[in-house]
C-alpha positions as CSV (number, residue, x, y, z in Angstrom):
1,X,-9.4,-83.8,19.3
2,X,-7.7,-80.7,20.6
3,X,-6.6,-77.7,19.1
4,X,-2.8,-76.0,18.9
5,X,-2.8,-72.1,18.7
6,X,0.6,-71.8,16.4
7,X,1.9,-68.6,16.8
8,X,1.2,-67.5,12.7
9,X,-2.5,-68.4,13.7
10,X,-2.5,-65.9,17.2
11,X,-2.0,-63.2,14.6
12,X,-4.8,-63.8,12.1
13,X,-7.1,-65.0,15.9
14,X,-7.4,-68.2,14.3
15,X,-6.5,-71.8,15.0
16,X,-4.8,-74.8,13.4
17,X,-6.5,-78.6,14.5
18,X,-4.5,-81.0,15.2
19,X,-5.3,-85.1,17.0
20,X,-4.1,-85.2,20.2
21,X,-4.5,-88.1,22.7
22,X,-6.4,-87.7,26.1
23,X,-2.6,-88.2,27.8
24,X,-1.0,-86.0,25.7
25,X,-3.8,-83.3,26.5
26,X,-3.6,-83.9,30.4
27,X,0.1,-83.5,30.2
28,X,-0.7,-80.0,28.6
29,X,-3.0,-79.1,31.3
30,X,-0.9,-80.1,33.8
31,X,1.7,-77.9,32.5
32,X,-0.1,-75.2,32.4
33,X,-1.4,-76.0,36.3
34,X,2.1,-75.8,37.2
35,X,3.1,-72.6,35.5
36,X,-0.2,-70.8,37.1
37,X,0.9,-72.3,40.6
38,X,4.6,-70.3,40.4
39,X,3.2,-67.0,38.9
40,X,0.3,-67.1,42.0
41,X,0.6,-67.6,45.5
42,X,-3.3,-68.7,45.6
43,X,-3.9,-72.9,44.8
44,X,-6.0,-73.4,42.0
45,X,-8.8,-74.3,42.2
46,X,-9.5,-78.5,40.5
47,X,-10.3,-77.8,36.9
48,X,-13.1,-79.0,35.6
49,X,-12.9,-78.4,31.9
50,X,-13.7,-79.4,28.4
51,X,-11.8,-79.8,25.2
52,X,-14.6,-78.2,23.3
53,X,-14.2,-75.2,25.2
54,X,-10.4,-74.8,24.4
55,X,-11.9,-74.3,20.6
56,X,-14.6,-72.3,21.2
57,X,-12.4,-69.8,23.4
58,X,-9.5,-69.8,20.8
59,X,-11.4,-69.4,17.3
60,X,-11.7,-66.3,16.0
61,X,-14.2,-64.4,18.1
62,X,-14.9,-67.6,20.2
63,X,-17.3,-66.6,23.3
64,X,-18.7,-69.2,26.0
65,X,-21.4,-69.8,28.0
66,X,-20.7,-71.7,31.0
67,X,-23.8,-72.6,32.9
68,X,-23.9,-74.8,35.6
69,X,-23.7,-75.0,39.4
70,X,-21.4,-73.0,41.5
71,X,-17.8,-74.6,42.2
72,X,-18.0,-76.9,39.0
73,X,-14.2,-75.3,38.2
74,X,-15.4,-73.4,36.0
75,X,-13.1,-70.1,36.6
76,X,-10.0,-72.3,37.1
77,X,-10.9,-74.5,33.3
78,X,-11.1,-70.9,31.9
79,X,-8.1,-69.4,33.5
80,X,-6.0,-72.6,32.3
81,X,-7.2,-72.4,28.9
82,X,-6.1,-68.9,29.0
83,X,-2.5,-70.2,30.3
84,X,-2.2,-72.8,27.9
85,X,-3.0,-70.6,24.5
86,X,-1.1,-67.1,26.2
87,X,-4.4,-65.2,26.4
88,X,-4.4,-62.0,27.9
89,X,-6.8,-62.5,30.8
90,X,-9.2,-59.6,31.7
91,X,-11.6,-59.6,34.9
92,X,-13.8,-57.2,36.8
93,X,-12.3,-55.1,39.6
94,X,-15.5,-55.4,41.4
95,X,-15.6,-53.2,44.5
96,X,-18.3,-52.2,46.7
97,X,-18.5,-48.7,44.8
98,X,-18.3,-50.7,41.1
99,X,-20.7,-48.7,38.9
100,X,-21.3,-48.7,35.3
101,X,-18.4,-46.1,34.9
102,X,-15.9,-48.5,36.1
103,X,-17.2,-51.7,33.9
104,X,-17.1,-49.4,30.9
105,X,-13.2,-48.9,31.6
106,X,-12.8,-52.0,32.4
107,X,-14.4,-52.8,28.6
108,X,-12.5,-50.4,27.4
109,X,-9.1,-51.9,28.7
110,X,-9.7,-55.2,27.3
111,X,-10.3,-53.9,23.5
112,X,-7.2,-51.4,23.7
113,X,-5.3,-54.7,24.5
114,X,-6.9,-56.3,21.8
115,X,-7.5,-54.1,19.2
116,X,-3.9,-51.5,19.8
117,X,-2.1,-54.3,21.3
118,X,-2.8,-57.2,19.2
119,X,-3.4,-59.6,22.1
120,X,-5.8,-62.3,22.7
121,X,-8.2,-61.1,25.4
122,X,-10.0,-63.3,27.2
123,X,-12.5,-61.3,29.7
124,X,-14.1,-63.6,32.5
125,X,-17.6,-62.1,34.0
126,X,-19.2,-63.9,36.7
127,X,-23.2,-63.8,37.2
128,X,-22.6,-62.3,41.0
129,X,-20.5,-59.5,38.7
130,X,-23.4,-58.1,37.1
131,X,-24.6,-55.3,39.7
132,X,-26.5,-54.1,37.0
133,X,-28.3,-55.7,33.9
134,X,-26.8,-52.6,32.2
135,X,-23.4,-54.7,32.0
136,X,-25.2,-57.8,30.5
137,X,-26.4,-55.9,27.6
138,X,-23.2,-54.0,27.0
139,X,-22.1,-57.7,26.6
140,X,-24.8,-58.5,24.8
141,X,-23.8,-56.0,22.6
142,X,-20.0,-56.4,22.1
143,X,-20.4,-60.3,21.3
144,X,-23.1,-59.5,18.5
145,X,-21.6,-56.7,16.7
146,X,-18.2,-55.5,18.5
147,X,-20.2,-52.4,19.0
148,X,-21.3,-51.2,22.5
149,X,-23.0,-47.7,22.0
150,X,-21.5,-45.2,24.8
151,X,-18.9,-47.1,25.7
152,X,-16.4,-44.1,24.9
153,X,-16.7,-40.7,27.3
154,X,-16.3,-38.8,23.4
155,X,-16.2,-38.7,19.7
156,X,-12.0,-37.6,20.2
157,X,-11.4,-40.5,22.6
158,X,-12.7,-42.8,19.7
159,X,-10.7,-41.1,16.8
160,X,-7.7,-41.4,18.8
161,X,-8.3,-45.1,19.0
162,X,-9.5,-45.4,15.4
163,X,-6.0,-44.0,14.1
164,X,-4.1,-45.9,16.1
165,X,-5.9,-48.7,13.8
166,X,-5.3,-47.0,10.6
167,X,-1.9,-48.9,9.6
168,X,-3.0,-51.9,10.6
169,X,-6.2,-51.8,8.7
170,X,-4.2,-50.9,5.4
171,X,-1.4,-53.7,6.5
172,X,-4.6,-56.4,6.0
173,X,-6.2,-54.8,3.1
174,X,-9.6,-53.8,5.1
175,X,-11.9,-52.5,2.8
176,X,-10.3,-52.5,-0.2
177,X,-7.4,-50.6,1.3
178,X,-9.1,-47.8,2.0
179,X,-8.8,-45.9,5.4
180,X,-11.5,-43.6,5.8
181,X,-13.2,-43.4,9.0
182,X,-16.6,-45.7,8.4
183,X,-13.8,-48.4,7.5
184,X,-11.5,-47.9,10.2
185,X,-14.9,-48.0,12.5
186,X,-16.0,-51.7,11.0
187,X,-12.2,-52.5,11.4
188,X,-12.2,-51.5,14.8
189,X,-15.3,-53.7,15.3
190,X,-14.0,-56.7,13.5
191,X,-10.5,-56.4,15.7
192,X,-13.2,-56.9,18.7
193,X,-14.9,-59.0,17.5
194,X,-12.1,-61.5,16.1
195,X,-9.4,-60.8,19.5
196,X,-11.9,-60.3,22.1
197,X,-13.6,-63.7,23.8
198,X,-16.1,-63.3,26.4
199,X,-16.6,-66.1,28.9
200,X,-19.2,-65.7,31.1
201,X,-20.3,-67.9,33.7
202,X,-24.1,-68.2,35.0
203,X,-25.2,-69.9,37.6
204,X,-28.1,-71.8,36.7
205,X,-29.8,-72.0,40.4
206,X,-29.7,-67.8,40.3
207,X,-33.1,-66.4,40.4
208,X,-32.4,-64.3,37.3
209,X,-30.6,-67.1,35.1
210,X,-33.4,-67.8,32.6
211,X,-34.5,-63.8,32.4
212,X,-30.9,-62.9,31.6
213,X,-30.7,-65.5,28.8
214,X,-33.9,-64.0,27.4
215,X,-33.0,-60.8,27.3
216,X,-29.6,-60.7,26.0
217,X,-29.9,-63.5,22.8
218,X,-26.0,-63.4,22.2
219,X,-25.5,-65.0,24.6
220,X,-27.0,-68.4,23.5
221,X,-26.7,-67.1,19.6
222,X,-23.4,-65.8,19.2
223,X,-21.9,-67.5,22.5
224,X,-20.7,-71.8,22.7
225,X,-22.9,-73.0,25.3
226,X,-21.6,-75.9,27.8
227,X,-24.4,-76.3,29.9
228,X,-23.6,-78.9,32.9
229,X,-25.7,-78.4,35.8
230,X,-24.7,-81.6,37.4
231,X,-21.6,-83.5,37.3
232,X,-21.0,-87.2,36.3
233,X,-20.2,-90.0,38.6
234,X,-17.1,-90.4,36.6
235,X,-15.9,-86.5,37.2
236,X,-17.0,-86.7,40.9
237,X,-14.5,-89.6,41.0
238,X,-12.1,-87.4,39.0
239,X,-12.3,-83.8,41.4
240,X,-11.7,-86.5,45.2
241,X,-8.8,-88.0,43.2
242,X,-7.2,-85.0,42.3
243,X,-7.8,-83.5,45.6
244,X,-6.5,-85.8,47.5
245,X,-3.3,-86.5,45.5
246,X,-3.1,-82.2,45.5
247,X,-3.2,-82.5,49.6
248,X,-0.5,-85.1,49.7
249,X,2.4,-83.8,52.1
250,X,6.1,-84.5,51.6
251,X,5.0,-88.0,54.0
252,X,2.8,-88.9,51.5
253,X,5.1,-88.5,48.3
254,X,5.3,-92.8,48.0
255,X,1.6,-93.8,48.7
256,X,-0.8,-94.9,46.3
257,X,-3.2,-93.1,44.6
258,X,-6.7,-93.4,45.9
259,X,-8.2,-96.7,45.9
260,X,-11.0,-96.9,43.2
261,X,-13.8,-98.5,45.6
262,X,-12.7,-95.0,47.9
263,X,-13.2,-92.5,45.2
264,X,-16.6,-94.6,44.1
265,X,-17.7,-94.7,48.5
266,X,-17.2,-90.5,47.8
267,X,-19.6,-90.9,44.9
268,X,-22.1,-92.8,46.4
269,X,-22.1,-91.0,49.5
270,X,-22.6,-87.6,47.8
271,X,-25.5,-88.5,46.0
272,X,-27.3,-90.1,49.0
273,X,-27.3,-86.3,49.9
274,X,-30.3,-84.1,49.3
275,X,-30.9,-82.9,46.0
276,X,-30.4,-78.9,46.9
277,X,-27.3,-80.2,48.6
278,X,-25.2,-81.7,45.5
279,X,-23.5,-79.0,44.1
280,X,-20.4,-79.5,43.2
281,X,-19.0,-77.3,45.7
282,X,-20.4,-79.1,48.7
283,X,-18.3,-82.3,47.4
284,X,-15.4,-80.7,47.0
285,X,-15.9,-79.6,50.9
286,X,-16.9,-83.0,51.7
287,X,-13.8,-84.5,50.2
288,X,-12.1,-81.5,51.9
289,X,-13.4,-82.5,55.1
290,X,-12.6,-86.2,54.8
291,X,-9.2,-85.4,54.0
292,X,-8.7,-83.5,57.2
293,X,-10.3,-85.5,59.3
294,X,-8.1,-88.5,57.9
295,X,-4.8,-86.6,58.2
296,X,-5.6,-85.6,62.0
297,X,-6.3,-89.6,62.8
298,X,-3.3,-90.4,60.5
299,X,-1.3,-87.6,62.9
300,X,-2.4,-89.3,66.2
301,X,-1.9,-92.4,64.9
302,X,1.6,-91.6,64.1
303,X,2.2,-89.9,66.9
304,X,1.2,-93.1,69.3
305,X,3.7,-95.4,66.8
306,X,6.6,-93.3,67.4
307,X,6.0,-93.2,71.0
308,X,5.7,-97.0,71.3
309,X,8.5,-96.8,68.9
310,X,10.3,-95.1,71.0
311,X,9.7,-97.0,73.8
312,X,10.8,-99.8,71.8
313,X,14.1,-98.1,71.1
314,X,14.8,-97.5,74.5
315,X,14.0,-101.3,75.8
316,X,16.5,-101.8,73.0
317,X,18.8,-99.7,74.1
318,X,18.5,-101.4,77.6
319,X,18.8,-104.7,76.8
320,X,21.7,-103.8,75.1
321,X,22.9,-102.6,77.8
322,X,22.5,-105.1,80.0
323,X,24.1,-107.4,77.8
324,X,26.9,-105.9,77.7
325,X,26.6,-105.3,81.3
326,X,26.1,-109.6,81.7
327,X,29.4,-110.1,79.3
328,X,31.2,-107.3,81.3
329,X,30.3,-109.2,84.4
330,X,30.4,-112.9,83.4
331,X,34.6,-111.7,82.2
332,X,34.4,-110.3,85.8
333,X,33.4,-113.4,87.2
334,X,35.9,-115.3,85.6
335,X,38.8,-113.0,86.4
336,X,37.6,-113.1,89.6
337,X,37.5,-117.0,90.0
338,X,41.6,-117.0,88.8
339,X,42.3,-114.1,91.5
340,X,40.2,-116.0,94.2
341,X,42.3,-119.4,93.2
342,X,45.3,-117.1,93.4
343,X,44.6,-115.7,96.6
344,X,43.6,-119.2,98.0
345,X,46.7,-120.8,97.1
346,X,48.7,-117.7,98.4
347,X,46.9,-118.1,101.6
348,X,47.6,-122.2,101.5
349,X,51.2,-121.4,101.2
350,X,50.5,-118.9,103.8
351,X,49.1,-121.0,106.3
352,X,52.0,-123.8,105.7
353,X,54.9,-121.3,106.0
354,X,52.8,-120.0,109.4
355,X,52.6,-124.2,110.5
356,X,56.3,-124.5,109.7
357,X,57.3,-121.4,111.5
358,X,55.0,-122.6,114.7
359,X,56.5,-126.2,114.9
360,X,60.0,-124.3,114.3
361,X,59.3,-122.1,116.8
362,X,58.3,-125.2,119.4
363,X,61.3,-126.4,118.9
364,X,63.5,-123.9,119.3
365,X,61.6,-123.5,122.8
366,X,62.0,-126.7,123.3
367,X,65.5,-126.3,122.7
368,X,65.9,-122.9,125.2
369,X,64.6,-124.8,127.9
370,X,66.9,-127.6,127.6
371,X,69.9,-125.3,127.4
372,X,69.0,-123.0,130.2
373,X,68.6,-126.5,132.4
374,X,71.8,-127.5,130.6
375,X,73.7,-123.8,131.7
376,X,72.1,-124.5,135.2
377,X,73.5,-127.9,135.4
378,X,77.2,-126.6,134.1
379,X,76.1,-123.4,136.8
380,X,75.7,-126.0,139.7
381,X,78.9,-128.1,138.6
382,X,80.8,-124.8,138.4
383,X,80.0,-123.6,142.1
384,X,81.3,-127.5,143.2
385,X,84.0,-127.2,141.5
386,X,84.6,-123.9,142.7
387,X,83.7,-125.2,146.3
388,X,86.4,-128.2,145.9
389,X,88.8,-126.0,144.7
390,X,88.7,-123.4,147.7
391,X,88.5,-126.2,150.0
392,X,92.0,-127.5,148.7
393,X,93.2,-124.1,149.1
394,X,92.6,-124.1,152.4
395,X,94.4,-127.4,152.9
């Protein structure tokens, strides 16, 4: 069961309940995701998150205590919660020159939004934040009574605050409707106390984990504690799935989820691993580093198929070609038969007309010869006749 912050609840910093199934609420989350991903440039990191601390960071005054090992998601479960509910999120602007002057502004900016502003502020501190254990009991402080003594610079920085509160305190009815100053100042401390949620996350490896508990009792009192120093088999499964559907490229858009024996190898892999080395962030790199080592073998791989593919492509393209080039030819050939036939019959006809003209030509030698011999004869008989006829002129 999950909660819904209606919008009439947000003012009061309460919260309606209401069942909603495990589908319903991923949807949600991923919604949220996805409107954190187009308001930052940064990915996100894989949440690892809770429905019970949804309710403890949206009920009135809801603080939580998130202790476990570092990169459990924490940060990013808290940061999507805040997305999901529109919850003002606060952090440290930790420098190297942070000092207890800066934290107290930084205090201070997160109740003016909650207190003048009406907002719901949720303000993230991270153990490696604390640069002094002064900051842990100013916490300590604001989540037991909304009170952190010295927090204001003066008594006229406060009563400038306190009477920016003074209509809203007689709007609810605080006190009986009265508006004098010790009222406005237990208003001002139940506006904290009701809009301002602390989540701080511990590391519970850090050398000053259990000494910071002990001193500072809100914060195991006053604050919802979801301790989880290791994570399950099942959520180990759950962070490589994510991942690697997160890294999928455009490529990738129609594969299959991860196989389930995959996601169960990562498991049993991880915890094969020394104890000091399964943290939660060390399987996240080692899922990290699978990934990239399987998209680089993936790259060469693909890059050999579409060379021998295009190798393929171009035997293709040649024996196309020569195909064509064999048809081309073989219609060749056969044009080439009918103009050799042609050409062979011209050369028949040829060779016949030549024979003709030859045995023509014989004969019309044969012919010359006989009628030169016959002009000679006719020649001879002409001179005789000639002879007998000047021979009978003489007589």
């Amino acid at each position: 069961m999950t909660g819904i912050l209606t919008k009439e609840n947000r003012k009061r910093g309460g919260k309606s309940m209401q069942l909603i199934s495990k589908s319903d609420y991923s949807s949600q989350l991923q919604r949220a995701i996805n409107r954190m991903k187009a308001d930052y440039e940064e990915a996100i990191s894989l949440p690892i998150s809770d429905i019970f601390m949804e309710i403890a960071l949206t009920s009135p005054g809801g603080s939580v205590l998130l202790a476990g090992q570092s990169g459990i998601g924490s940060r990013a479960a808290i940061e999507i919660m805040s997305q999901m509910h529109q919850m003002k999120l606060c952090n440290l602007r930790v420098s190297s020159s942070y000092s207890l002057r800066q934290f107290n502004q930084d205090l201070r900016d997160a109740i003016q939004m909650a207190c003048v502003d009406g907002e719901q502020v949720l303000l993230v501190i991270e153990d490696y934040q604390l640069l002094d254990e002064s900051f842990l009991q100013h916490i300590n402080s604001l989540i037991a009574s909304g009170n952190v003594p010295g927090l204001y610079n003066s008594q006229q920085e406060v009563d400038s605050l306190l009477s920016r509160l003074r209509d809203s305190a007689m709007e609810e009815g605080f006190g009986g409707g009265g508006s004098t100053t010790g009222n406005l100042h237990d208003y001002f401390a139940f506006k904290i106390q009701q809009n301002v949620h602390v989540a701080m996350i511990m590391n519970t490896g850090h050398q000053k984990f259990a000494s910071r508990i002990l001193s500072n009792p809100s914060l195991y009192k006053r604050c919802n504690i979801i301790w989880q120093p290791n994570l399950s088999p099942e959520t180990l499964k759950q962070i490589a799935e994510l991942s690697l559907i997160q890294k999928k490229d455009d490529s990738d858009k129609n594969s299959q989820p991860p196989a389930n024996w995959l996601l169960q190898s990562f498991v049993q892999l991880f915890q094969l691993a020394p104890s000091e080395s399964q943290s939660p962030e060390r399987f996240s790199i080692f899922v990290e580093n699978f990934h990239q080592l399987l998209s680089a073998k993936r790259a060469t791989i693909e890059r050999r198929v579409n060379s021998l593919r295009g190798g393929v492509t171009k035997l293709t393209e040649t024996r196309t070609a020569v195909a064509k080039l064999q048809k081309r030819a073989a219609k060749k050939s056969k044009q080439l038969a009918e103009k050799q036939a042609e050409a062979d019959a011209a050369l028949a006809e040829i060779t016949k007309s030549m024979t003709s003209a030859n045995e023509q030509k014989a004969d019309m030698e044969g012919l010359k010869s006989a009628t030169e011999a016959e002009n000679l004869k006719i020649e001879e008989q002409k001179k005789l006749i000639d002879q007998q006829l000047s021979e009978l002129s003489r007589c």
